[in-house]
C-alpha positions as CSV (number, residue, x, y, z in Angstrom):
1,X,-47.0,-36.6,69.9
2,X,-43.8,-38.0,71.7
3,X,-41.8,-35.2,73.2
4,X,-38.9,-36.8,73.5
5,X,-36.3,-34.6,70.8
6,X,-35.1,-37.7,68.9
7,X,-38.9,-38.9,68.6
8,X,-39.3,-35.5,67.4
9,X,-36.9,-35.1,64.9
10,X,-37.6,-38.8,63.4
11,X,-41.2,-37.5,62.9
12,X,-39.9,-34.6,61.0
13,X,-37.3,-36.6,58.6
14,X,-40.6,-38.9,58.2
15,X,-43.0,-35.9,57.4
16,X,-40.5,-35.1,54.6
17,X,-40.4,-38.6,53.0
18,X,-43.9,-39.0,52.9
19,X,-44.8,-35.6,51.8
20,X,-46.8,-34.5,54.5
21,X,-45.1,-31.4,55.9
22,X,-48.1,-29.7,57.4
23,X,-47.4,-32.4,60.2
24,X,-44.1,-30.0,60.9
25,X,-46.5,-27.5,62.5
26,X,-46.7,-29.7,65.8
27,X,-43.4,-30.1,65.8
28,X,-41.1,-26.7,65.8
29,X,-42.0,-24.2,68.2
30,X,-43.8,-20.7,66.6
31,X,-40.0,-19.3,67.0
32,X,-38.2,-22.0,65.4
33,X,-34.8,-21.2,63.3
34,X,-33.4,-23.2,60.6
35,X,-29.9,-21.8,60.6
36,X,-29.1,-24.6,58.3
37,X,-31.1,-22.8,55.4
38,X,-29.3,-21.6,52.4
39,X,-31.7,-18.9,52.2
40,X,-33.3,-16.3,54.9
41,X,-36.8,-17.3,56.8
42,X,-38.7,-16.3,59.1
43,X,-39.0,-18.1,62.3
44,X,-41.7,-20.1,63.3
45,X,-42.9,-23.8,61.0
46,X,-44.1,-21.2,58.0
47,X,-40.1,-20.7,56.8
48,X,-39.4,-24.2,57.4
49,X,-42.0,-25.9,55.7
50,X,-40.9,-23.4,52.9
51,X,-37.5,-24.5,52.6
52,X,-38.5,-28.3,53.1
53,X,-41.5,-27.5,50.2
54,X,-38.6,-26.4,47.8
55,X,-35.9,-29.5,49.0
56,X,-38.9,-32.1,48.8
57,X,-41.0,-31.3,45.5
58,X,-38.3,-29.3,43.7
59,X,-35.3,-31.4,44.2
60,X,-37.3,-34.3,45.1
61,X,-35.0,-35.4,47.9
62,X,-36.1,-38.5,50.0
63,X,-33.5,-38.8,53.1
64,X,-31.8,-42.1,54.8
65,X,-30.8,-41.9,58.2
66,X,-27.7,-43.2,58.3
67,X,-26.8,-42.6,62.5
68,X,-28.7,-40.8,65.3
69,X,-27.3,-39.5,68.3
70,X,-29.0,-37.2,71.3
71,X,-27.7,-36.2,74.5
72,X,-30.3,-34.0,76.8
73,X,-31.9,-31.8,74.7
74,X,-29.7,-31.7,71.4
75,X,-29.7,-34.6,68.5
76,X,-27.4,-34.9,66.1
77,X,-27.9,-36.9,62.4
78,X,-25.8,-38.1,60.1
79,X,-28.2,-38.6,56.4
80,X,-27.8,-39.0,52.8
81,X,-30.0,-36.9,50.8
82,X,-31.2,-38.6,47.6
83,X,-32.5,-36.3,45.1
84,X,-32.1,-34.8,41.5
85,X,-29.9,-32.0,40.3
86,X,-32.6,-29.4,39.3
87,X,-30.4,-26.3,40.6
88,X,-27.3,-25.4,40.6
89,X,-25.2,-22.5,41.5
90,X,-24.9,-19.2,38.8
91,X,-23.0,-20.3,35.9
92,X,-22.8,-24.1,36.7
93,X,-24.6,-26.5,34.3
94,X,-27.9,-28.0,35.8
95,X,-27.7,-31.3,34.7
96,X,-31.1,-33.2,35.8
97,X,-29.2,-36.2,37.0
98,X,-29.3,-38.2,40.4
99,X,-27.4,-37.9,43.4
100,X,-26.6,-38.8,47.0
101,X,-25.7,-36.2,49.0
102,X,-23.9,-36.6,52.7
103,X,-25.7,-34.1,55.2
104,X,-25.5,-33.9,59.3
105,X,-28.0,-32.0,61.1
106,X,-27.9,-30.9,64.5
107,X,-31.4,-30.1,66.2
108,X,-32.3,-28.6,69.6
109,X,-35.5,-29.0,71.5
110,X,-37.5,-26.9,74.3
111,X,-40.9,-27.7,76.2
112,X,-41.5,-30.8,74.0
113,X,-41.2,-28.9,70.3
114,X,-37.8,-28.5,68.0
115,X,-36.7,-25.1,68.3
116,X,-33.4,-24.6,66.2
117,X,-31.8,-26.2,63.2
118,X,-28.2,-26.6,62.0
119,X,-27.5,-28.1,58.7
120,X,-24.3,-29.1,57.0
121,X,-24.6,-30.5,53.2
122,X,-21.7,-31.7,51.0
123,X,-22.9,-29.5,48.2
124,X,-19.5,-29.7,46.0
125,X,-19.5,-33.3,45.8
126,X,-23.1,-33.5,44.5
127,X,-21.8,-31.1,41.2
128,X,-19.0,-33.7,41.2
129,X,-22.0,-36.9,40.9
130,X,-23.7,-35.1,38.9
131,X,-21.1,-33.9,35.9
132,X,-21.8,-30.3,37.0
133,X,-18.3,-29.9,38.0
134,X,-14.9,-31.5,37.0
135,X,-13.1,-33.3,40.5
136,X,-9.9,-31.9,40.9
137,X,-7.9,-35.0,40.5
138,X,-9.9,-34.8,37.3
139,X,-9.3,-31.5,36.0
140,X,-5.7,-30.9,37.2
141,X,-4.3,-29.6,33.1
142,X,-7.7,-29.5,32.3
143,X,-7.9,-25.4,32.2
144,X,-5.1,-25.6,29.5
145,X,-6.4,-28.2,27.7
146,X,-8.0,-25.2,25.3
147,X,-7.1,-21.9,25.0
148,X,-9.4,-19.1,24.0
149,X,-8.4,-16.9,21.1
150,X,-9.9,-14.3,18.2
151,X,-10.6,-15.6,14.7
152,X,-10.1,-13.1,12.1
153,X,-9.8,-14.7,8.8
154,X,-11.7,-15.4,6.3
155,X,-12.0,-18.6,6.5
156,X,-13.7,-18.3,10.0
157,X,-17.1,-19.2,8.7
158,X,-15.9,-22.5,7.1
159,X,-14.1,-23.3,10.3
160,X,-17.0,-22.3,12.3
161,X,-19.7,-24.3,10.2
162,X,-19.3,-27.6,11.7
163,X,-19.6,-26.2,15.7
164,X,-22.5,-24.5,13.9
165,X,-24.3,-27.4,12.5
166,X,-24.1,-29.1,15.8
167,X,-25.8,-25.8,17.6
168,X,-28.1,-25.7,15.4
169,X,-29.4,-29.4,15.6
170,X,-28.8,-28.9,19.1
171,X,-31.3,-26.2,19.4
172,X,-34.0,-28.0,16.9
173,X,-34.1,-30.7,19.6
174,X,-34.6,-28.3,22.9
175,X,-37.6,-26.7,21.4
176,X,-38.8,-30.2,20.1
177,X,-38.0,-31.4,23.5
178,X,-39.0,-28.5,26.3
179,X,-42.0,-26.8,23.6
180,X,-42.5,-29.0,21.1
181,X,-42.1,-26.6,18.4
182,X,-41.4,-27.7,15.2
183,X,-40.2,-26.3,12.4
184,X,-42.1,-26.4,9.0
185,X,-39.0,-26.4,6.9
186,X,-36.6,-29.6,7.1
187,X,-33.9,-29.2,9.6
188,X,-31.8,-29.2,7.0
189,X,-33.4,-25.9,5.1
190,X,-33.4,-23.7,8.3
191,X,-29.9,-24.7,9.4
192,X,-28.8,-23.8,6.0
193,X,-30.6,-20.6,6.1
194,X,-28.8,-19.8,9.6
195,X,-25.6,-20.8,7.8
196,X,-26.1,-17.9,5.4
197,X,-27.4,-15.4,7.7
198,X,-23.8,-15.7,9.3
199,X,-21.8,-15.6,6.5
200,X,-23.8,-12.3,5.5
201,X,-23.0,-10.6,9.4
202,X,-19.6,-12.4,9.8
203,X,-17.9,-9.0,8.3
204,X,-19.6,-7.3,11.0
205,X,-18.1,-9.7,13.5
206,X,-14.8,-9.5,11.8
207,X,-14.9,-5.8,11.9
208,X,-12.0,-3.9,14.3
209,X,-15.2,-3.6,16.9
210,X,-16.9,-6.6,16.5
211,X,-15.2,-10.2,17.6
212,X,-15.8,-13.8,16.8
213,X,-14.1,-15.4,19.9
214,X,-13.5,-19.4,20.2
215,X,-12.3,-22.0,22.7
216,X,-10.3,-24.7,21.1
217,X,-8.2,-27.9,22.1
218,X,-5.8,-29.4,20.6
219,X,-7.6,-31.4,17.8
220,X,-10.8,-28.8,17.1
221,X,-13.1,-25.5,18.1
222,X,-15.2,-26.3,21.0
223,X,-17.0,-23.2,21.8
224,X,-17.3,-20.3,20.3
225,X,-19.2,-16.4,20.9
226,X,-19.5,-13.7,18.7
227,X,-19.9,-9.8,19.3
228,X,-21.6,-7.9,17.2
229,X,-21.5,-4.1,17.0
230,X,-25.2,-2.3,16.5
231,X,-24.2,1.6,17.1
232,X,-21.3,3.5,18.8
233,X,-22.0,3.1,22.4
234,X,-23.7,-0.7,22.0
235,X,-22.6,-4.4,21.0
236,X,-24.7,-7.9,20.9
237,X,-23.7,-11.2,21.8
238,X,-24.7,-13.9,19.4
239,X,-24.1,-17.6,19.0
240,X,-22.5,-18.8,22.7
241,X,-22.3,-22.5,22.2
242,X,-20.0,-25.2,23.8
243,X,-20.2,-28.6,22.7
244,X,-22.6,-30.9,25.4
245,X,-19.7,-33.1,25.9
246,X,-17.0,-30.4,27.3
247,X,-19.4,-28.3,29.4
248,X,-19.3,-28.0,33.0
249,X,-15.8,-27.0,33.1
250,X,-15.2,-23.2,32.5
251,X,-15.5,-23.2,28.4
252,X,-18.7,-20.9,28.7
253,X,-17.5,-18.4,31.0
254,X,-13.8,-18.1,29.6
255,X,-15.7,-16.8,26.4
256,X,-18.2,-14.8,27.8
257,X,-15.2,-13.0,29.7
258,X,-13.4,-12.6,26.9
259,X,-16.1,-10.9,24.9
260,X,-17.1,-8.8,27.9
261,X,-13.5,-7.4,28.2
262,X,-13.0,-6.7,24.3
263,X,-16.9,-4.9,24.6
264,X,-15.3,-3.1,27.2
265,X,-11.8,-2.2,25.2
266,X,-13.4,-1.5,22.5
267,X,-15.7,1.4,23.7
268,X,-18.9,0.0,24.3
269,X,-21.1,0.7,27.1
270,X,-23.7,-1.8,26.9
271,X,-24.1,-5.5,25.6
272,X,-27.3,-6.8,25.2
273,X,-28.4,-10.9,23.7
274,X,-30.9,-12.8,23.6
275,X,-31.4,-16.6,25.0
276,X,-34.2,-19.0,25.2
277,X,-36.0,-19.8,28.6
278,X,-34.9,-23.5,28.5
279,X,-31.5,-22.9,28.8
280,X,-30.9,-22.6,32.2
281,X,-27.0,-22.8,32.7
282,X,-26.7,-20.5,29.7
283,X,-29.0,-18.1,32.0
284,X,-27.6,-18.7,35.0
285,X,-23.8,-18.0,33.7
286,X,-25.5,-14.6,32.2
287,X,-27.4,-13.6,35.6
288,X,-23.8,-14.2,37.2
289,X,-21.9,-11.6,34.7
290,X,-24.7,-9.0,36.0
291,X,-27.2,-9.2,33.3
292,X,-30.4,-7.8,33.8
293,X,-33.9,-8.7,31.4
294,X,-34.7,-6.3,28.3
295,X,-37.7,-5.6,26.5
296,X,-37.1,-7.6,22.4
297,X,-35.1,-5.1,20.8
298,X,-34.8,-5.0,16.8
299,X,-33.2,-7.5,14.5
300,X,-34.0,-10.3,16.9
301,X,-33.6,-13.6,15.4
302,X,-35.5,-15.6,17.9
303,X,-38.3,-12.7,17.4
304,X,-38.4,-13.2,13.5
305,X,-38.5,-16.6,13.6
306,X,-41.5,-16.7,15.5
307,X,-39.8,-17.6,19.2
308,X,-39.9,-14.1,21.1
309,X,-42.9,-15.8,24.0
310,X,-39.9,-18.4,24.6
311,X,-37.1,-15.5,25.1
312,X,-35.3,-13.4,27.5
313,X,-33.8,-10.4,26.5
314,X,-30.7,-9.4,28.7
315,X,-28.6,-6.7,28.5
316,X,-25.2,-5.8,30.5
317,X,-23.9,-2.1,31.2
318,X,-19.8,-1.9,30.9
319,X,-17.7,1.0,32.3
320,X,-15.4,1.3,28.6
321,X,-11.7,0.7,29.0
322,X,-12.1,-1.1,32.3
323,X,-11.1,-5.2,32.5
């Protein structure tokens, strides 16, 4: 093994492109801190191999060197990280796509092993390559480009059906898609069948304690959420759906807020929903508003229709009155 710290960390940035990160053992010292890890370790090759385990196979990042410098027992590296977006922050779309992420690491040796690590990742402009997030220059105007308002008319379900029919194929897809599930009916039957099982709890919705809450832009509804009331003290959230093509910027969240506010006004001190295990920005919004997992409650629709193994059940307590 060379013990020279720039052979040294070459070895490691070439144990991680091949996949071979047990060689990392002879190469940290049994003390060895990655300060550069986005998540606590413990010292020693054990943590870091963790981390690299979850960087390599998870996000399947393969690194260029782009520069190397040392000077006595420090080296410093300039590298682009090439990888997949399967993570992302709470509440920020995971998207699945490709990026190339700019990193520097700074790495310090003693007695012939690496024994620290500093790491420094460009992690904002990866949500940017991937469509996660909207650039600034991009989205200057962009949060008033809808505005998120209460429908209370009748005519809500007719102006609601078209958002619907999307969600609905939408959702027929994902199931094909991440559980192959198919329905026996025609798509056409069952999304008519949701379309009635609306219309029949839109009063609910309508109700002075229920909501049916909406983004929309200029031209049309983009995103909509509904709360349902179930007793005094408890409300549901049904039907959170933004259109594919105008997520990633905020829609989502603006109408969970709003519905988690009105809960709150309105008296309630707990929301609970339901949401399926594939959607993992849906989830990962939720988990950021302080849900926690349920058991299946009654009236489930995912539970009637067969899906309650592909569910989580969440649920939220509210303080009533506060915003």
């Amino acid at each position: 093994m060379h013990n020279s710290t720039q052979a040294l960390v070459a070895e490691v940035f070439d144990a991680m492109n091949a996949g071979e990160l047990e060689r990392i053992r002879d190469l940290v010292t049994d003390d060895f801190i990655d300060h550069g890890s986005p998540v606590p370790l413990p010292p020693g090759p054990d943590g870091y191999i963790a981390i690299l385990t979850f960087v390599t196979t998870v996000l399947h990042v393969q690194y260029e060197v782009d520069d190397i410098v040392a000077a006595g027992d420090m080296v410093a590296i300039r590298a682009t990280a090439h990888g997949v977006n399967a993570v992302s922050p709470p509440g920020i779309e995971v998207t699945g796509s490709p990026f190339a992420m700019k990193t520097a690491h700074f790495f310090r040796s003693r007695d012939g092993r690496l024994t620290e690590h500093w790491g420094i990742r460009d992690e904002l402009d990866v949500l940017y390559q991937v469509g996660a997030l909207v650039p600034p220059d991009v989205a200057v105007g962009r949060s008033s480009a809808w505005t998120v308002e209460r429908l209370t008319g009748r005519d809500t379900a007719t102006a609601l059906r078209p958002l619907f029919r999307e969600y609905l194929n939408w959702f027929a897809d994902q199931l094909r898609d991440h559980h192959q599930v198919h329905f026996d009916e025609p798509d056409g039957v069952v999304i008519e069948r949701h379309h009635r099982a609306f219309d029949a709890a839109l009063p609910d919705m309508l109700s002075g304690r229920g909501r049916v809450i909406v983004a929309r832009t200029a031209d049309e509804i983009v995103g909509v959420g509904t709360l349902k009331p179930v007793d005094d003290v408890t409300a549901e959230i049904k039907r959170v759906f933004v259109r594919p093509d105008m997520r990633g910027h905020g829609i989502g969240r603006d109408i969970m807020d709003r519905l988690l506010r009105d809960a709150r006004a309105e008296g309630y001190t707990a929301v609970r929903g339901e949401t399926m295990g594939f959607m993992d920005s849906a989830i990962a919004l939720y988990r950021s508003l302080g849900t926690v997992e349920t058991a299946q409650f009654d009236g489930s629709e995912t539970a009637a229709a067969g899906l309650e193994e592909l569910t989580q059940y969440l649920e939220i307590a509210l303080t009533p009155g506060s915003g």
